[in-house]
N, C-alpha and C positions, 0 to 999 in steps of 0.2 A: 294221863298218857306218859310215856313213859320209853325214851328214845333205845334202840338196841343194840343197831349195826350200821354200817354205811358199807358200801357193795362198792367195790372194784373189778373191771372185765378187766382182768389182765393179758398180755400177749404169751407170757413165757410163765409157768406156775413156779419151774423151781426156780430161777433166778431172783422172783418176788415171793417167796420163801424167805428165802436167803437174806432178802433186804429185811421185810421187815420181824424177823427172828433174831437177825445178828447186830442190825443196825437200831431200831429201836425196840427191839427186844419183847416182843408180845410172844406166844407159845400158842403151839397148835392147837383148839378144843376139840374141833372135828372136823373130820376130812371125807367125805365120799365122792362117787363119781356116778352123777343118775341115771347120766348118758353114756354112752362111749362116745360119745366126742365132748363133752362137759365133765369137767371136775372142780368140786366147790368147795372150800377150806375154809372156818371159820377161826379168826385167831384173837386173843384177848389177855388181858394182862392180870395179872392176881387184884384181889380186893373189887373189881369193879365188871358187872355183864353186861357192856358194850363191846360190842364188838367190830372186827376187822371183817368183811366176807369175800376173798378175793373168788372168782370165777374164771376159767377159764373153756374159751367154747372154740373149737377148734373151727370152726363154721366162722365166725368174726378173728378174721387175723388182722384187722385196724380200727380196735377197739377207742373208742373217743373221750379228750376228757377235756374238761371247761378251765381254761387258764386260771379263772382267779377264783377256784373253790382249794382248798388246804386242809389241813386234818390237823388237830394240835394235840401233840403230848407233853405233859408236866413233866420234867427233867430236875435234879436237886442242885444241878450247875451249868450254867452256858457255856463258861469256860471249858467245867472237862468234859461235857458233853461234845465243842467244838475240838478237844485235844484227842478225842476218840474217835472221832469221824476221822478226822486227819490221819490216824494209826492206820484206819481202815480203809483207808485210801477213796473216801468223798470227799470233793473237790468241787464239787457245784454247789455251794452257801453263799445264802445271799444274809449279809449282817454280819457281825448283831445291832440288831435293833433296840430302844429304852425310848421306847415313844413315853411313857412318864415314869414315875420315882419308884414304881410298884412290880414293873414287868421286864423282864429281856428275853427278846428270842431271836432264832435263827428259822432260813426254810432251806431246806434241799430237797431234790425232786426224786420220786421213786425209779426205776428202772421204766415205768411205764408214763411216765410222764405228769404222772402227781404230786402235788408241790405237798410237802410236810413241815409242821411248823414245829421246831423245839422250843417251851416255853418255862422258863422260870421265874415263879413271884417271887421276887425280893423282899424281904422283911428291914422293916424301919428300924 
């Protein structure tokens, strides 16, 4: 088995674009619209085919999401990853966190109410 994507209904498509294009920085692979009132956008980062699959259904405008599920991406600094958030004006971070000797991260939430986790392994 072999995991692929994790699916998001979003409320707003280009706002959540915007986030996770400029803010964690994944690139479009593909984008269609099956419905006219649905449009589905698949987004993903170099080297690796899991993906992003944000949906948007114009029929669900209070899209639901479970507080304590989170999405984590590798980052190569907490620091400048929290000085670039800062530039870009996110302001909702909760951390950083070093629960042991190996790991640091941060979460902020997507525009839709998804909590995202910035993670860096620390080398000894």
């Amino acid at each position: 088995m072999k995991f692929c994507w994790v699916t998001i209904n979003v409320k707003d498509m280009e706002g959540s674009l915007k986030f996770y294009q400029d803010i964690v920085g994944l690139k479009i692979n593909r984008r269609m619209k099956p419905m006219a009132t649905t449009e589905i956008v698949f987004l993903g980062s170099e080297g690796t085919n899991t993906e992003v699959e944000l949906i948007r259904n114009e029929k669900n405008d209070n899209p639901q999401y479970g507080k304590d599920i989170s999405m984590g991406f590798v980052v190569e600094s907490i620091d400048k990853t929290i000085a670039s958030l800062k530039e870009k004006g996110i302001t909702n971070m909760e951390g950083p966190f070093q629960p042991g000797p190996s790991v640091k991260f941060i979460y902020i939430t997507d525009p839709n109410g998804c909590r995202i986790q910035f993670v860096e392994n620390l080398h000894s």
